[in-house]
N, CA, C and O of each residue as an XYZ file, in Angstrom:
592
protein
N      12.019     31.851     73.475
C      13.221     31.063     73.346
C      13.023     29.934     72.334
O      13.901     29.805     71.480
N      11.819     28.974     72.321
C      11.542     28.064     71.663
C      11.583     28.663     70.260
O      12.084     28.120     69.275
N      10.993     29.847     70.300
C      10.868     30.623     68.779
C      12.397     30.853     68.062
O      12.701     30.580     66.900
N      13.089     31.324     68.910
C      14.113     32.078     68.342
C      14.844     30.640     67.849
O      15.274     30.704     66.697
N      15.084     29.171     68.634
C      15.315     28.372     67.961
C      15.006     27.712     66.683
O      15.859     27.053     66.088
N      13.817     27.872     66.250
C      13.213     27.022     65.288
C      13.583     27.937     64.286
O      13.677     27.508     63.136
N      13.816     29.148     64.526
C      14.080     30.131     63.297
C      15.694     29.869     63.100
O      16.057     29.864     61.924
N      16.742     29.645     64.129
C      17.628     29.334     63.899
C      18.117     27.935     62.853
O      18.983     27.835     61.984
N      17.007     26.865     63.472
C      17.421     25.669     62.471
C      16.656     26.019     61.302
O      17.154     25.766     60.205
N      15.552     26.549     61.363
C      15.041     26.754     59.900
C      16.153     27.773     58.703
O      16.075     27.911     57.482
N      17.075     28.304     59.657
C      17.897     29.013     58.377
C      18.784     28.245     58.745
O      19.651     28.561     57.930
N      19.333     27.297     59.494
C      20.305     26.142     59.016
C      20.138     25.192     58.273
O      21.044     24.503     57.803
N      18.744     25.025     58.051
C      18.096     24.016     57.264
C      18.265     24.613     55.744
O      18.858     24.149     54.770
N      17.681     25.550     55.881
C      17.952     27.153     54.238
C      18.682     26.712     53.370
O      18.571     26.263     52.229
N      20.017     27.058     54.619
C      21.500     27.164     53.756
C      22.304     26.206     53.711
O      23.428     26.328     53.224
N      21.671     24.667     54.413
C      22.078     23.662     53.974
C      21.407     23.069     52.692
O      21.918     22.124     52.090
N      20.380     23.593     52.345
C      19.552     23.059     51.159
C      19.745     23.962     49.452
O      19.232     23.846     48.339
N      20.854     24.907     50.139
C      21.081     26.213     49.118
C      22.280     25.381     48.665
O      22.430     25.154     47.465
N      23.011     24.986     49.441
C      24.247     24.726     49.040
C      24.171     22.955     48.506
O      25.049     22.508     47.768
N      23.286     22.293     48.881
C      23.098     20.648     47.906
C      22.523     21.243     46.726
O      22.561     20.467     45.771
N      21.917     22.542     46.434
C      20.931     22.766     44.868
C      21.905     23.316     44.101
O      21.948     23.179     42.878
N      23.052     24.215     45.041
C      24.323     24.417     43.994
C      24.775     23.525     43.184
O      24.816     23.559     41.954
N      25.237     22.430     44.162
C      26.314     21.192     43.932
C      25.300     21.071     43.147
O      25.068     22.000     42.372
N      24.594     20.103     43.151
C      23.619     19.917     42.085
C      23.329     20.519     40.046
O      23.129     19.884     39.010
N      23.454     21.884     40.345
C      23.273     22.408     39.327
C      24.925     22.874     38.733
O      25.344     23.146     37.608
N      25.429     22.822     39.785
C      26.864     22.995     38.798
C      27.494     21.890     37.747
O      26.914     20.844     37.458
N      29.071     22.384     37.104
C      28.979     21.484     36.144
C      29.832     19.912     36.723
O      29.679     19.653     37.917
N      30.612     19.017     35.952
C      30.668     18.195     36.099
C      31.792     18.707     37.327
O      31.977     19.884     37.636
N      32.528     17.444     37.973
C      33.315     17.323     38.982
C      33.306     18.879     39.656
O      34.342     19.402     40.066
N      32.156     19.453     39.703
C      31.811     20.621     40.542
C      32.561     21.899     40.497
O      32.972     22.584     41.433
N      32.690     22.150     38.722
C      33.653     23.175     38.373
C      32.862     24.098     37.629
O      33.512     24.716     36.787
N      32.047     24.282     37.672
C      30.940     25.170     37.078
C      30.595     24.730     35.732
O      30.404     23.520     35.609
N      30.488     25.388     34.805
C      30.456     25.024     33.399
C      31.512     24.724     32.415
O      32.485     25.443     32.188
N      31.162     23.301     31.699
C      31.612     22.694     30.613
C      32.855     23.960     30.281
O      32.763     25.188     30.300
N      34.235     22.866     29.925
C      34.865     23.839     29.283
C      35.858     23.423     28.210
O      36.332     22.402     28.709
N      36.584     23.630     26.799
C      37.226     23.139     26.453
C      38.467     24.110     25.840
O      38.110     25.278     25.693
N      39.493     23.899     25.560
C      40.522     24.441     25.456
C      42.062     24.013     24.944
O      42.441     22.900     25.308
N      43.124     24.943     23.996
C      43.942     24.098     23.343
C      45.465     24.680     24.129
O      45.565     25.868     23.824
N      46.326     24.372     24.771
C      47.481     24.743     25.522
C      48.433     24.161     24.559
O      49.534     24.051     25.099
N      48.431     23.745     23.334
C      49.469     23.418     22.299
C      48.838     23.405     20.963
O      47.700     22.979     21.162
N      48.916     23.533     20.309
C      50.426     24.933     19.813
C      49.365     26.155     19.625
O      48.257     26.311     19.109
N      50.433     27.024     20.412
C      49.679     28.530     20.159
C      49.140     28.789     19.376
O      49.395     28.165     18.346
N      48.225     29.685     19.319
C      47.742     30.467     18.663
C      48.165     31.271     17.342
O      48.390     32.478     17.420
N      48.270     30.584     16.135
C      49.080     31.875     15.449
C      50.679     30.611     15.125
O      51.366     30.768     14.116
N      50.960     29.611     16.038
C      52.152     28.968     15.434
C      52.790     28.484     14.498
O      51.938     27.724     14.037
N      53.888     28.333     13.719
C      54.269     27.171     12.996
C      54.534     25.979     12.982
O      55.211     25.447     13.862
N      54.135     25.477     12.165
C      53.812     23.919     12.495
C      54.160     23.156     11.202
O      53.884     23.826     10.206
N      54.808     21.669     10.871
C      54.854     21.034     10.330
C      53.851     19.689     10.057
O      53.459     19.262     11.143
N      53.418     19.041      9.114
C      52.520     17.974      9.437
C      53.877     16.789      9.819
O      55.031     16.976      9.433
N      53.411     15.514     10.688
C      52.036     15.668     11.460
C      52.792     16.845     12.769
O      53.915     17.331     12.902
N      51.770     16.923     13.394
C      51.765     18.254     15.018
C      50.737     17.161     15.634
O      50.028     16.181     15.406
N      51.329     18.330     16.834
C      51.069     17.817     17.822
C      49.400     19.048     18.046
O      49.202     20.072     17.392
N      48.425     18.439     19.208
C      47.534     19.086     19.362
C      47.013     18.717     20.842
O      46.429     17.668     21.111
N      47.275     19.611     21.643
C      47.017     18.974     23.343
C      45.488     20.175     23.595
O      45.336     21.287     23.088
N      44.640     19.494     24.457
C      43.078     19.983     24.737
C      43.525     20.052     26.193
O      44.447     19.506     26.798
N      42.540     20.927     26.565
C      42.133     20.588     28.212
C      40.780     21.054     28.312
O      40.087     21.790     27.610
N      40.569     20.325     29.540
C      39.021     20.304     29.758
C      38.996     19.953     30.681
O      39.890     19.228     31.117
N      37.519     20.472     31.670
C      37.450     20.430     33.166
C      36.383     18.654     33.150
O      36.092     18.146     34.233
N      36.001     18.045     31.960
C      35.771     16.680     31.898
C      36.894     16.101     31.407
O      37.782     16.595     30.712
N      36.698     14.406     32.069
C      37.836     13.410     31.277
C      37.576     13.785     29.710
O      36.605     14.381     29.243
N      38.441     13.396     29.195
C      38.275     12.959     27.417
C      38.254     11.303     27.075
O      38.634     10.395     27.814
N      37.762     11.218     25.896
C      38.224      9.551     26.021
C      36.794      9.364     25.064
O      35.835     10.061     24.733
N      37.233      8.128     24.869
C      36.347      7.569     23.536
C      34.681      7.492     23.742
O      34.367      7.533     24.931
N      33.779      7.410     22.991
C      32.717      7.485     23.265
C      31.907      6.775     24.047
O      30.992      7.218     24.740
N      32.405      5.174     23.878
C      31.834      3.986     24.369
C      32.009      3.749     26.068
O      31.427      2.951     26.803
N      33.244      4.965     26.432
C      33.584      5.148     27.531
C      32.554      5.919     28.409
O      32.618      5.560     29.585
N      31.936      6.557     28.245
C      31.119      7.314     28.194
C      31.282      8.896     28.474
O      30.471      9.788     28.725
N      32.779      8.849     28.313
C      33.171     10.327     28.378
C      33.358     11.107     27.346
O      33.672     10.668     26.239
N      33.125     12.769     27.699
C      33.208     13.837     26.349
C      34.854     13.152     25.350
O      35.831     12.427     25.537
N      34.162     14.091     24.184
C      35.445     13.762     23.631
C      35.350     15.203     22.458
O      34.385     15.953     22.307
N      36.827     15.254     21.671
C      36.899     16.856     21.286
C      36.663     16.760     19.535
O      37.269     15.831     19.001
N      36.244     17.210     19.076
C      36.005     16.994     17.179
C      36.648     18.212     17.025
O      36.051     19.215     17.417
N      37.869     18.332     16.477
C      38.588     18.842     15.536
C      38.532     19.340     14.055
O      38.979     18.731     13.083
N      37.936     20.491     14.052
C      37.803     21.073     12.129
C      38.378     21.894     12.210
O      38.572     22.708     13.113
N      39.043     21.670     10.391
C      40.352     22.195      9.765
C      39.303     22.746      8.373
O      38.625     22.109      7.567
N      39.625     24.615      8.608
C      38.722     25.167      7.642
C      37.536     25.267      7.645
O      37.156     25.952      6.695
N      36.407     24.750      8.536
C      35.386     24.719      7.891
C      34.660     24.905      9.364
O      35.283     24.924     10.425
N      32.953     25.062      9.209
C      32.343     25.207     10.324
C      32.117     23.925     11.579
O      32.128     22.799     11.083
N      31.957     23.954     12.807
C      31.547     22.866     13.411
C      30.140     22.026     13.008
O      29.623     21.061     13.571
N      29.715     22.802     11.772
C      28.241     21.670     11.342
C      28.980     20.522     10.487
O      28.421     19.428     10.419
N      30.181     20.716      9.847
C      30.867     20.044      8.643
C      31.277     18.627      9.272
O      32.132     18.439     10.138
N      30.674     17.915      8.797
C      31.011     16.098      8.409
C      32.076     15.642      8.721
O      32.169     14.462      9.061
N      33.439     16.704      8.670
C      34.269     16.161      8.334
C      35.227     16.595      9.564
O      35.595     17.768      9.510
N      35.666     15.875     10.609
C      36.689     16.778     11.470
C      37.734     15.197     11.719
O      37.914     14.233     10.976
N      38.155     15.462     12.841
C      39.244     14.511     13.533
C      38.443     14.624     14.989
O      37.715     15.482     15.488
N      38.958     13.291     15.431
C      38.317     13.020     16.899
C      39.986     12.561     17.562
O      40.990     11.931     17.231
N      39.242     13.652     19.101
C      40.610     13.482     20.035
C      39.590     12.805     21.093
O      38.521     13.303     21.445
N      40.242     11.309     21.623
C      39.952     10.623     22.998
C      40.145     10.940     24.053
O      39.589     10.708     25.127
N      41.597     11.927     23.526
C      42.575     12.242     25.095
C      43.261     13.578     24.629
O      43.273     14.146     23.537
N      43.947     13.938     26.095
C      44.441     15.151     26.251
C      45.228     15.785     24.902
O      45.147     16.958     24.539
N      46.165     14.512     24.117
C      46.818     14.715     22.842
C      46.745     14.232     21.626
O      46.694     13.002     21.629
N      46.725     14.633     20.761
C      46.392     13.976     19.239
C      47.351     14.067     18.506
O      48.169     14.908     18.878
N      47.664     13.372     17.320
C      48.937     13.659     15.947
C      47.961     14.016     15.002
O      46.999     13.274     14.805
N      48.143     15.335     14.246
C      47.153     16.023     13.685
C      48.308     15.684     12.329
O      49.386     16.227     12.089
N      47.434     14.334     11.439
C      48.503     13.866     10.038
C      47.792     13.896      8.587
O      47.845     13.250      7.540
N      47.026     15.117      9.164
C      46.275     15.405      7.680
C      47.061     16.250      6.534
O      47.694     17.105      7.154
N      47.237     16.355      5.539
C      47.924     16.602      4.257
C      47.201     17.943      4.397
O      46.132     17.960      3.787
N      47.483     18.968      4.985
C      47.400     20.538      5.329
C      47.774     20.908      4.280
O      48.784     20.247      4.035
N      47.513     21.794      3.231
C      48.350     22.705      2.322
C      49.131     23.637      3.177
O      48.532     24.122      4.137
N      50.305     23.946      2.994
C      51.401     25.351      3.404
C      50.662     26.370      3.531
O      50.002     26.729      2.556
N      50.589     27.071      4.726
C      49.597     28.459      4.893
C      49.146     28.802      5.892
O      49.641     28.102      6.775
N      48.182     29.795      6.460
C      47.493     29.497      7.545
C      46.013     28.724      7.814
O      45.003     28.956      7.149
N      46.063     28.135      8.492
C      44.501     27.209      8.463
C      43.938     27.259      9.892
O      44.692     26.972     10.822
N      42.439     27.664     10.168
C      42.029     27.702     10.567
C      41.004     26.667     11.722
O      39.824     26.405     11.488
N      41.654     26.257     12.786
C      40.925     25.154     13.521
C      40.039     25.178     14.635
O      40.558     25.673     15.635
N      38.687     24.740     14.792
C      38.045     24.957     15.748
C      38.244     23.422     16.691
O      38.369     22.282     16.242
N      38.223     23.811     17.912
C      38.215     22.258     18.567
C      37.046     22.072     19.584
O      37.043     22.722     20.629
N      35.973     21.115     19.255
C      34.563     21.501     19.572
C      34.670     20.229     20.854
O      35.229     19.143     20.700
N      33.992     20.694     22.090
C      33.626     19.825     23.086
C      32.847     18.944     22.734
O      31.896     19.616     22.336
N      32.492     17.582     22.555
C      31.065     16.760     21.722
C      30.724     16.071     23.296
O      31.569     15.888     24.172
N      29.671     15.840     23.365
C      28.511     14.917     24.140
C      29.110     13.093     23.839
O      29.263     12.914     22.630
N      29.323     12.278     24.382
C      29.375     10.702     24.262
C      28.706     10.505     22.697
O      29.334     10.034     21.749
N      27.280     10.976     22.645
C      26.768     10.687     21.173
C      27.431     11.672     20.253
O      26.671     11.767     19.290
N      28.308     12.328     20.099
C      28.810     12.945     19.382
C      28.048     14.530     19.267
O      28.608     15.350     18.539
N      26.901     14.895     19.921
C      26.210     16.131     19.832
C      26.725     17.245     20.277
O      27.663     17.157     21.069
N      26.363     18.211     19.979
C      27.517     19.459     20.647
C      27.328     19.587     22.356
O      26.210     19.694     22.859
N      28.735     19.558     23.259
C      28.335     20.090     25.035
C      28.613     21.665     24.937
O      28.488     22.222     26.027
N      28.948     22.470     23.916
C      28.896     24.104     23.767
C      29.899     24.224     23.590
O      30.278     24.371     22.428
N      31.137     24.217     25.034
C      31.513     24.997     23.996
C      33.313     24.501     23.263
O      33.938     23.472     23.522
N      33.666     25.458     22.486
C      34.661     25.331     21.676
C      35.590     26.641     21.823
O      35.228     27.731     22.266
N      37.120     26.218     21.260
C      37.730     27.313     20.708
C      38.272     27.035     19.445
O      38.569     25.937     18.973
N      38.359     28.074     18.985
C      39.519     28.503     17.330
C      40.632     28.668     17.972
O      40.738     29.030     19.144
N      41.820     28.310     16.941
C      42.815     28.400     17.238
C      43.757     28.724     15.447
O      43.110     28.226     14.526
N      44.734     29.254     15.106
C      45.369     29.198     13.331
C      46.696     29.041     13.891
O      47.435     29.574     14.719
N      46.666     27.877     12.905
C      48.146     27.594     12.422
C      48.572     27.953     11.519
O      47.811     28.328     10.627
N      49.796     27.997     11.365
C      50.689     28.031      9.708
C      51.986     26.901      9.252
O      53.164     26.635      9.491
N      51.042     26.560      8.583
C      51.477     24.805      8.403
C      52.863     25.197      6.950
O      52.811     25.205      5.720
N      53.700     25.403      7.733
C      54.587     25.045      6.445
C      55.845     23.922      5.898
O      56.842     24.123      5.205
N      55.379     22.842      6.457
C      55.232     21.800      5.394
C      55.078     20.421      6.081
O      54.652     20.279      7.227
N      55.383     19.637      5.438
C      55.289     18.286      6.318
C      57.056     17.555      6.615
O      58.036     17.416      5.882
N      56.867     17.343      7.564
C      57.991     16.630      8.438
C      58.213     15.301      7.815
O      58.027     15.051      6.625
N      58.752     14.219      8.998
C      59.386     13.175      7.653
C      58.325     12.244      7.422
O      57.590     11.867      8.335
N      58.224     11.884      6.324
C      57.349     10.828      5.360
C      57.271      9.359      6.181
O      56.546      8.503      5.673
N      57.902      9.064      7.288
C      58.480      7.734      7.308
C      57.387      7.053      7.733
O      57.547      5.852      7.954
N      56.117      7.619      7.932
C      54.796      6.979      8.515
C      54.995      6.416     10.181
O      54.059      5.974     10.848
N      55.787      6.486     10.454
C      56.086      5.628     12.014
C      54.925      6.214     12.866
O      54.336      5.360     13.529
N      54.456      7.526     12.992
C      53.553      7.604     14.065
C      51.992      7.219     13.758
O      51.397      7.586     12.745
N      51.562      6.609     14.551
C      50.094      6.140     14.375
C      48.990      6.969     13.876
O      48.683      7.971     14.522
N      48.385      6.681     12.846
C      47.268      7.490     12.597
C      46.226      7.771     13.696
O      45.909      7.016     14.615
N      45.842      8.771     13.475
C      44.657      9.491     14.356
C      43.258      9.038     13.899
O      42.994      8.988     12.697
N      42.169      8.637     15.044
C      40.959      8.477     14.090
C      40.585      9.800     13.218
O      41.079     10.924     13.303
N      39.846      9.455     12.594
C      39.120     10.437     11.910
C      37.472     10.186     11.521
O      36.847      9.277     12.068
N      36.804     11.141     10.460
C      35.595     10.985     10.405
C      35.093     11.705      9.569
O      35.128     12.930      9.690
N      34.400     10.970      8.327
C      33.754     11.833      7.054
C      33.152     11.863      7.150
O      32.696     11.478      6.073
N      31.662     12.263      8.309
C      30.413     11.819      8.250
C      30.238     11.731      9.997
O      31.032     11.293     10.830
N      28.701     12.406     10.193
C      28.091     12.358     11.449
C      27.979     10.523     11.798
O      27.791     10.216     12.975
N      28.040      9.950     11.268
C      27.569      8.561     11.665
C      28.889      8.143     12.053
O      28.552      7.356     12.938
N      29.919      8.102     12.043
C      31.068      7.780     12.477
C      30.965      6.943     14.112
O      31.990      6.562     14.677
């Protein structure tokens, strides 16, 4: 009897210690792994400059100093390139001087220091043309350069 108990708490003990090494190793707010993602504007849309550009992600977004992820935005070119746009939050005004066409955007998850958290998606637009000149909406940060 004494036996059959100790074997009982020893596998209550088990599978209480299975399930703190989960929590543990999973990803942030206990959703498995890092994720990032664009729910505006489709895939393939038309678009005028500036657009709109909404992320989601199973982390907050938000500026670096905050100490939360945040999303680097490249137009044309690979995620090693110098040169993207930084989103803080869920939405951005994307007011870069696009040529008319389709263009190609990756939107990369970054680390607080700006380093890659994995992963990313592509997404193409077809930018045909720019909307009104009147400057009223706020510029977006941006960034020519890893040191940013």
């Amino acid at each position: 009897m004494v036996l059959a108990g100790l074997k009982l708490r020893g596998w209550a003990l088990g599978a209480a210690l299975s399930m703190i090494l989960a929590a543990c190793t999973s990803g942030p707010s206990g959703g498995g792994a890092l994720t990032v993602g664009v729910s505006s504007p489709k895939d393939g849309a038309q678009v005028s400059i500036p657009f709109s550009v909404t992320v989601t992600s199973n982390v907050a977004i938000g500026p670096p100093e905050s100490g939360n992820h945040h999303v680097h935005l490249y137009f044309d070119v690979g995620k090693d390139s110098g040169d993207y746009q930084l989103v803080y939050s869920n939405t951005v005004q994307v007011t870069r001087q696009l040529t008319p066409g389709k263009h190609t955007i990756i939107a990369s998850l970054r680390n607080p220091d700006h380093s890659d958290a994995g992963p990313s998606v592509t997404f193409t637009v077809n930018v045909t043309g720019s909307g009104s000149e009147s400057g009223s909406a706020a510029p977006s940060p941006t960034s020519s350069g890893p040191n940013y």
